[in-house]
N, C-alpha and C positions, 0 to 999 in steps of 0.2 A: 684523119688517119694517123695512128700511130705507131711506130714502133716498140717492142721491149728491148732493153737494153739492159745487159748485167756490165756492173762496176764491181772489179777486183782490186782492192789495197793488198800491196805485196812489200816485204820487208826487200831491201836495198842488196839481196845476196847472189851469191851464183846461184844458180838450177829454181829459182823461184819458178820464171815465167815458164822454162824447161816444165817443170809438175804440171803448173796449170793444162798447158797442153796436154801434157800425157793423162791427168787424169782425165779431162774430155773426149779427147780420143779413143782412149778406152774403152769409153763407157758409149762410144758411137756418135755422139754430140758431134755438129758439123759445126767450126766457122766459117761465117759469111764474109764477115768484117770485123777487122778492130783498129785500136790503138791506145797508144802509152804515153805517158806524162811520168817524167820522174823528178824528186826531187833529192835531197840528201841523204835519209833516211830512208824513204819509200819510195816505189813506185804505184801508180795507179791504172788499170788494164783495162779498156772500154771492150765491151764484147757485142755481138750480133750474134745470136747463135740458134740451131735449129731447135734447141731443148732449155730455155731461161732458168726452169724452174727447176730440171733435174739437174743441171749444171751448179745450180747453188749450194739446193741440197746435198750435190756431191764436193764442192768446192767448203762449204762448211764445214761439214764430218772432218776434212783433212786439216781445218784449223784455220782457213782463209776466211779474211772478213769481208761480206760482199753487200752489194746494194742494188734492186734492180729499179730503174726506172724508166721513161718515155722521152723517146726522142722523133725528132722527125725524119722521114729518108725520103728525100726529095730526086727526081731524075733532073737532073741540070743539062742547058743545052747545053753538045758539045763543039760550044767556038768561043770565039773570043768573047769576053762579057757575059759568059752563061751564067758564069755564079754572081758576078755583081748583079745583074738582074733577079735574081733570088733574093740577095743580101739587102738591095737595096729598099725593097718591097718589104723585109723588113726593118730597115731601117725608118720608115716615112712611117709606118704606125708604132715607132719608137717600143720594136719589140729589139732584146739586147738577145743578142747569140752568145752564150757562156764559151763552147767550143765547138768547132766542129771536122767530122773525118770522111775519108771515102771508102766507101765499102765495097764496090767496084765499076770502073770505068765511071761513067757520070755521075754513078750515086751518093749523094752525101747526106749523113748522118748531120741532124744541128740540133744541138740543145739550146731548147729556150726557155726563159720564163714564165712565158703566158703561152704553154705549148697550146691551150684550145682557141686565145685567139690566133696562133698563126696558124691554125689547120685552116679558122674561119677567112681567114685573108689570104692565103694562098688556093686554097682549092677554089679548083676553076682557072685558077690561072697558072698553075704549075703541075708534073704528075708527082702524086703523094704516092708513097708506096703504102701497103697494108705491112705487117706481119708475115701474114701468107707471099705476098707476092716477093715481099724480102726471102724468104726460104726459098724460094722457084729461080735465085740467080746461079 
């Protein structure tokens, strides 16, 4: 199971991430989850959202450069060691986690490499979320 996930490059200014909002909201778009990485110049906006595709197409039109791809969202337990047991399981089939966020309470978002083998390695042992089930938090 996988996720969509839209990636916003945003220029380093005020009212950037301000727009991005507003134009989603607008147009009704819900977020679920995100998160941001900046560097000196830009930033970069991870999104979860109820509409990937309208979001883009609306996020393009206003001149934003976007990218959508696949991630995984995992239910992690909630105690001590929940997510190293996640991490660790990928660690030992030597899949590499690029980054990863929470989208709400236990749920984490993780980008990997070889995202069909960690569907293949974790399902069964962990709860993968769908698309859908992401939308129903």
């Amino acid at each position: 199971m996988k996720v969509t996930q839209l990636t916003v490059f945003l220029e380093n200014r005020s009212g950037r991430l301000a727009e991005v909002a507003r134009i989603l909201g607008d147009a009704g778009i819900n977020i679920h989850g995100f998160c941001t990485t900046e560097a000196a110049e830009y930033g970069i906006l991870r999104l979860i959202l109820s509409d990937v595709l309208k979001a883009r197409e609306l996020l393009s039109a206003a001149g934003f450069t976007t990218h959508v791809s696949q991630v995984l969202c995992v239910k992690v337990a909630d105690k001590p060691g929940g997510l190293a047991a996640v991490l660790d399981q990928l660690a030992a089939a030597e899949i590499s986690v690029e980054y990863l966020y929470n989208i709400s309470y236990s749920n984490i978002c993780f980008a990997v490499r070889e995202i069909d083998h960690a569907v293949e390695l974790l399902a069964g042992k962990v709860t993968l979320l769908s698309d859908a089930e992401v939308q129903a938090l």
